[in-house]
C-alpha positions as CSV (number, residue, x, y, z in Angstrom):
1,X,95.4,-82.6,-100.6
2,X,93.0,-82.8,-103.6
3,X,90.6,-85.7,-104.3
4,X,90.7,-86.2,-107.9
5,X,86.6,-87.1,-108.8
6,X,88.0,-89.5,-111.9
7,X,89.6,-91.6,-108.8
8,X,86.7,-91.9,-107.1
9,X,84.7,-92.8,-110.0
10,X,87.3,-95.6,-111.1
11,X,87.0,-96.7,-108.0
12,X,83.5,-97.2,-107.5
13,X,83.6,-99.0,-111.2
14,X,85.7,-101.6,-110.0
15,X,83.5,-102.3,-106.6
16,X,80.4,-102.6,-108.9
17,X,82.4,-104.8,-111.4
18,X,83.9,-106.8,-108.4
19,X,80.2,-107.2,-106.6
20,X,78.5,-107.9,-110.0
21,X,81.3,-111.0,-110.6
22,X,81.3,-112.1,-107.1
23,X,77.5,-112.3,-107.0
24,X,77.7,-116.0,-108.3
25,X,80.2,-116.8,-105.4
26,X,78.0,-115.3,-102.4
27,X,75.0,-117.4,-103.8
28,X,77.1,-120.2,-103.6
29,X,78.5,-119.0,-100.2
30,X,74.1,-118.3,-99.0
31,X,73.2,-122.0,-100.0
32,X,75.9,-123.8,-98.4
33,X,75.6,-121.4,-95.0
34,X,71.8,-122.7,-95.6
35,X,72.6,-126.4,-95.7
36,X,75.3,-126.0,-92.7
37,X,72.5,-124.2,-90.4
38,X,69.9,-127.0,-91.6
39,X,72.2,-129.8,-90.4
40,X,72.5,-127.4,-86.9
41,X,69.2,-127.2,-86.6
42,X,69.1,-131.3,-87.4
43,X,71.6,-131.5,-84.4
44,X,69.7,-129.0,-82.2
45,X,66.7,-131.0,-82.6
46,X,68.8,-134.4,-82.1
47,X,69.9,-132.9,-78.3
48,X,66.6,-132.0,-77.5
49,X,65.1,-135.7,-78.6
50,X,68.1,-137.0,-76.2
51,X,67.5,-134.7,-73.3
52,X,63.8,-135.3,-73.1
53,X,64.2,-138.9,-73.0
54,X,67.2,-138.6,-70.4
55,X,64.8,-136.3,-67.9
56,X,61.6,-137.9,-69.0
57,X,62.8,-140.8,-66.4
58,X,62.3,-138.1,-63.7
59,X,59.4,-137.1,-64.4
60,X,55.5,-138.6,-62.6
61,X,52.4,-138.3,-63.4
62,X,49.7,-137.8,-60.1
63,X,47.5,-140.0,-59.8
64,X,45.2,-137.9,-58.3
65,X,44.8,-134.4,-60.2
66,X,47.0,-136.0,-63.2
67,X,49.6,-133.5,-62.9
68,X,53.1,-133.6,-64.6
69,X,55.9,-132.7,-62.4
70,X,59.4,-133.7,-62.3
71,X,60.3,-136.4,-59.0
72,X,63.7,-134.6,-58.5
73,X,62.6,-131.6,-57.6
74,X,59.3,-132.7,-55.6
75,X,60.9,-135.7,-53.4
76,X,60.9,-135.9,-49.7
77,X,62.0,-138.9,-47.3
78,X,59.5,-140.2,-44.9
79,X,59.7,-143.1,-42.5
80,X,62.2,-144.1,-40.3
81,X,62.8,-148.0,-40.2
82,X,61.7,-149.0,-44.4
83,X,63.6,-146.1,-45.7
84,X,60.7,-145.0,-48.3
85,X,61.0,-142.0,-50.5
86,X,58.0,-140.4,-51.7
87,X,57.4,-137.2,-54.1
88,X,54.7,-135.0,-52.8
89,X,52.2,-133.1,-56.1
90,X,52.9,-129.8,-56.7
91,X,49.1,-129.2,-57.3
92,X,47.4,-131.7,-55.0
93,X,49.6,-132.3,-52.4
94,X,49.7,-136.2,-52.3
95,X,52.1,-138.1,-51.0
96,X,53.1,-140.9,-53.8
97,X,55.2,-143.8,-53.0
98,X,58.4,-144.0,-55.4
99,X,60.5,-147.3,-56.5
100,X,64.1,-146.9,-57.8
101,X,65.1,-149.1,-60.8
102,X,68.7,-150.5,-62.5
103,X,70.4,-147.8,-63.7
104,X,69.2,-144.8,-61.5
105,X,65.7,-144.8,-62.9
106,X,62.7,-144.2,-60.8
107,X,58.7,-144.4,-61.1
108,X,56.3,-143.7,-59.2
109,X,54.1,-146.6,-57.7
110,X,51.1,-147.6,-59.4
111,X,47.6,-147.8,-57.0
């Protein structure tokens, strides 16, 4: 089977022609995939706000060596008769008395 070389030049003619009239279209196509990922990103940054408020509840600053750490993964139960819950430092070490709070939020005690 022969490939005719008029074909193939027809051919690639009408590609160029097509991509040279479509051109407007994808431009129109870039800018609104540009204003869909800058309402994502919007929305990204949205969920992050909302998840550092919802674990920021959790999280203490020592008194001591002023240390962030999160409560929830630095807690420990001590005493057996007044039931108290204290989060030990990561850093330091110090025990620090916690309170709990209406809706499942907790703090550390002042000194």
């Amino acid at each position: 089977m022969a490939i005719d070389s008029n074909s193939i030049d027809s051919n690639s003619k009408e590609r160029s022609n097509h991509s040279i009239q479509s051109l407007p279209e994808l431009q129109k196509q870039v800018q609104l995939l540009q204003s869909q990922i800058q309402l994502l990103q919007k929305s990204v940054e949205n969920l992050e706000l909302k998840l550092i408020n919802a674990t920021g509840r959790y999280v203490a600053i020592c008194s001591n060596c002023q240390t962030r750490f999160d409560m929830l993964a630095h807690h420990y139960s001590i005493g057996l008769f007044d039931n108290l819950v204290y989060v030990k430092c990561p850093k330091c070490q110090k025990a620090l008395p916690v309170k709990g709070g209406s809706g499942g939020e907790i703090a550390v005690v002042k000194d």
